[in-house]
Structures are given as structure tokens and as C-alpha cells.
N, C-alpha and C positions, 0 to 999 in steps of 0.2 A: 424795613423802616420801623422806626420805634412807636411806640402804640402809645398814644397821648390822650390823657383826662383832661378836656377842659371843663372849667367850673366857673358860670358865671349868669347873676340873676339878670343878666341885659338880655330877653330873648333873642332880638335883632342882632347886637356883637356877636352872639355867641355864634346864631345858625351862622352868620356870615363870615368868622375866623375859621368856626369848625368845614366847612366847605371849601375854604382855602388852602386849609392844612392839608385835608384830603387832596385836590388836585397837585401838592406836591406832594404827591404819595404817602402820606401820613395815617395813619388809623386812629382815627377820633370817635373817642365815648363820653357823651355832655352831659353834666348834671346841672339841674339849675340855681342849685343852695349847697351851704354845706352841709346839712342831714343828709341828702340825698348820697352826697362823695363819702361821706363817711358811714352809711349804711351799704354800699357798696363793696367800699373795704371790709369794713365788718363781716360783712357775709363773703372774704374771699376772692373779692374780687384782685384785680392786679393792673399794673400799667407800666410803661419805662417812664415819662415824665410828666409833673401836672402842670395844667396852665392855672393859676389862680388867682381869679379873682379877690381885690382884696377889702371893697366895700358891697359887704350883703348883706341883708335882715337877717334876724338874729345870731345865723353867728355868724365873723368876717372872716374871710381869708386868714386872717392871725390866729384866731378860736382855731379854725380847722387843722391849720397847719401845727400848732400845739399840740391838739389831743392825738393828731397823728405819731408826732414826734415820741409822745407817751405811750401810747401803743406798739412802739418800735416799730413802726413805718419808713424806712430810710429813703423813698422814690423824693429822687431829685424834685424842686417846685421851683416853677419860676410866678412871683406875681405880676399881674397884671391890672395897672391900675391908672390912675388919670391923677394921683398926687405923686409929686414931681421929688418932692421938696425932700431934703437931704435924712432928715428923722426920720420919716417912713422907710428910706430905704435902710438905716442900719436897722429899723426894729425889722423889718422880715431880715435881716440877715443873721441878729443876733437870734432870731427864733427859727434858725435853721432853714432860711431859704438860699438855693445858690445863684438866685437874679431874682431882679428888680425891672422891669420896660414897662416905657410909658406906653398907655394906648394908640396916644396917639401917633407913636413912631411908624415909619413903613412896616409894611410886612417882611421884607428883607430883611431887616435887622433882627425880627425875632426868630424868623431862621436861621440867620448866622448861630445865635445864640441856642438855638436846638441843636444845630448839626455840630457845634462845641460840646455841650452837655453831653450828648447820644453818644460821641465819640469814646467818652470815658475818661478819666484818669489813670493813669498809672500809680502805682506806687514809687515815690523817690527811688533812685538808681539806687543812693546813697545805705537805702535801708535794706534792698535787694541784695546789695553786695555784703552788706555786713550780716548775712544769714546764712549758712548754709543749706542746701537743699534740705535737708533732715532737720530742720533748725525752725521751731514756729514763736519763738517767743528772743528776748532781748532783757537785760537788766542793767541800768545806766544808774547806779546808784541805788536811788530811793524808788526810781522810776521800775516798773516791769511793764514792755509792752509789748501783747498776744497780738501774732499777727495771723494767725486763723481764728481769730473771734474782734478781731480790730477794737480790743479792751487795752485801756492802762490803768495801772494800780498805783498809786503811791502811798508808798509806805504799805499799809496793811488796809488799804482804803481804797477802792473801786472808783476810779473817778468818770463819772458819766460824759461821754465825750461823743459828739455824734461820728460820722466816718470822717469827715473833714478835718474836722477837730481832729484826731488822729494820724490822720496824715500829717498835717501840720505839727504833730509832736514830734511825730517820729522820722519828719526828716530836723527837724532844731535839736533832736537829742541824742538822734546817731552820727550828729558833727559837731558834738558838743566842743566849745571852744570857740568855733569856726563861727565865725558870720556869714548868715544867710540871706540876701538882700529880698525886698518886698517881690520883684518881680518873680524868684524863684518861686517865695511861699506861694504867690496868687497863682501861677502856673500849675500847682499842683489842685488847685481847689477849679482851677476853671479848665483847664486846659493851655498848652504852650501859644505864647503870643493873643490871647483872647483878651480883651481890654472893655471891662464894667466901669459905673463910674461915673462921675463928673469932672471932666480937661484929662488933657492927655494923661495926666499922672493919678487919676483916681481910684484906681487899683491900690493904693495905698491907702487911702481910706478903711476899703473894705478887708484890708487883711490887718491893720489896725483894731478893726472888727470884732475878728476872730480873735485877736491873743489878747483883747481884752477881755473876751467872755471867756480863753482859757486859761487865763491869772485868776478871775471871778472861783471857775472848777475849782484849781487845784488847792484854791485860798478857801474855800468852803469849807474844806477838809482839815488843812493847815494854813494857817493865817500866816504864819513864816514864810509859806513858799516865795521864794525870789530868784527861781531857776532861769526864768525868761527875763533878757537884760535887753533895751533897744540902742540897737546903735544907730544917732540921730543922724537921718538924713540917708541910710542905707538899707539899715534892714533891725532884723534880731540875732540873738546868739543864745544857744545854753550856756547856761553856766558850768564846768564838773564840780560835781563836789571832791571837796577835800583841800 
């Protein structure tokens, strides 16, 4: 079972989720702030996922999850919080978180949502198949992207991409052409049939998300880029060049 950080200043939530987790066999390590989680890491510590909280004195769940994210910290975070409301969940998602649950949801639901995450992602079939065994890298134009350092370059410029972000490139630019519809990209960032979100189609939301913050990347760099094209109402596509 996967070894879980939860992080949260509510003493009472905390012993009482951290005790729950364990009796579904979970292994839980609590900190009560985030100095604490990120002096932890600091010194080496490890985990497969965090729970986070994301209202706590001095710094919130967003501070923590940032300076992680700078540190190159990649362990999945889900927060956990009591604001509902649509902005909070894309700011943890634009700051690199891969869920959002309210508190006050059952406990089942945030299990589901662990034993999705634990489970892993694959890499797209799409990008597996266009490599060969001996083969760790890909060049789509302008694009290079290293699939044993999960980096993309464009042009002559490193584009900072978390793992998601990457995967998401590189299944939209080893089909370049092809339209990709929403529910494939969120599949790859959550796992197959797993559904975040607000109404049954809110999955669309949060992979709208994503390829806004990865237009934001690759625009950082080059203000031209307009590789990623949406086709309304289905999904995205790459563009090829030429």
C-alpha cells in the first residue's frame, strides 16, 4: 500500500483521517504545518502521495506545494480543503496538484481517488509505439521530447513541464494532426474512467487546465507558439509544422 503524507493544522481531522487511512491499510506520516512537510523532504524524507491541506498559518498548502514543485519534488498531492468553489480548484491544479476533495466528502470518495493516483499512469500507447526499444528521445519539428528525463525542448529552449504536462505533450504531438478528445488527455493525467470535477463532464474543465498552463510554457519562450489548436466541443490537436 502506498505510504501517505498527510498535512494538516486541524489536530482532530488530522489524528481522525490519519487513523482511517491506516485501517484501510495505508501508511501514514502526519505533519501539522508546512515547515514541518517540507523540512521532512528536506532532510530526505519520501512518500507515494500527499494529502494537503490547503488553509494553514503561514504557509498554505499552495506555498508548500510550490516550493516543492521548485525543489523538483514530483509526489502526486491531493488537497484537501472545505473551499468548494471552482478557483481554488484550478489554482491547486494550475500549481501542480492532481486533485482537489472537499472535506467534507465521505471517506470513500477519497479512497477511490487514492487507489486511482497509487495505481499510476501509463504512458500513452500512442508514444510507446512510436519509440523503439533503443529509442529514448522523439523530434516533432521544433519540439524534442526525452522520454527518460520526461524533458521537452523547443527550439533550443527547455521548456519547464511538470510529468503531466509531459505526458500531455507527448501524447498531442506523437498524433500531431489527429484530434485528441478531453477524455483521453484526462485519462492519462488521472487514470482510465476516473472522473474530477463539477457535473458529469467536469473533467473538461480540468484538462482545459492543463493546456492552458502548457500554451502559458511554451509561450514564455516563444510568443508565437500556436502548436496546440482546440477543437470545440471535443478535444485538442497538434498542429505539424510546415
Amino acid at each position: 500500500m502506498p505510504h501517505l503524507l498527510l498535512v494538516d493544522d486541524d489536530d482532530l481531522f488530522r489524528e481522525s483521517l490519519g487513523l482511517n487511512l491506516i485501517d484501510e491499510g495505508y501508511q501514514v506520516t502526519s505533519f501539522k504545518n508546512g515547515r514541518e512537510i517540507l523540512a521532512y523532504l528536506g532532510g530526505g524524507g519520501g512518500g507515494d502521495i500527499m494529502l494537503l491541506d490547503w488553509r494553514m498559518p503561514e504557509l498554505t498548502g499552495l506555498d508548500v506545494l510550490r516550493r516543492m514543485r521548485r525543489a523538483g519534488v514530483a509526489m502526486p498531492v491531493i488537497f484537501l480543503t472545505v473551499l468548494s468553489d471552482e478557483v481554488y480548484e484550478e489554482a491547486a491544479l494550475e500549481g501542480g496538484a492532481v486533485d482537489f476533495v472537499d472535506k467534507s466528502r465521505r471517506l470513500s470518495i477519497l479512497l477511490k481517488r487514492l487507489q486511482r493516483i497509487a495505481a499510476g499512469v501509463a504512458p500513452p500507447s500512442s508514444v510507446s509505439l512510436a519509440l523503439s526499444d533503443k529509442e529514448t528521445a522523439a523530434r516533432i519539428g521544433a519540439l524534442e521530447l526525452r522520454f527518460d528525463t520526461s524533458r521537452a525542448s523547443w527550439g533550443e529552449r527547455v521548456i519547464d513541464l511538470t510529468l503531466t504536462e509531459f505526458r500531455i505533450v507527448a501524447l498531442l504531438a506523437t498524433r500531431a494532426g489527429q484530434d485528441v478528445g478531453y477524455r483521453e488527455i484526462y485519462d492519462i493525467v488521472h487514470g482510465k474512467n476516473f472522473v474530477a470535477g463539477h457535473g458529469e463532464d467536469g473533467y473538461r474543465a480540468n484538462v482545459r487546465t492543463f493546456i492552458k498552463r502548457i500554451r502559458k510554457k511554451f509561450r514564455d519562450g516563444d510568443p508565437g507558439f500556436d502548436r496546440i489548436e482546440n477543437y470545440a466541443g471535443f478535444g485538442y490537436r497538434w498542429i505539424p509544422e510546415g
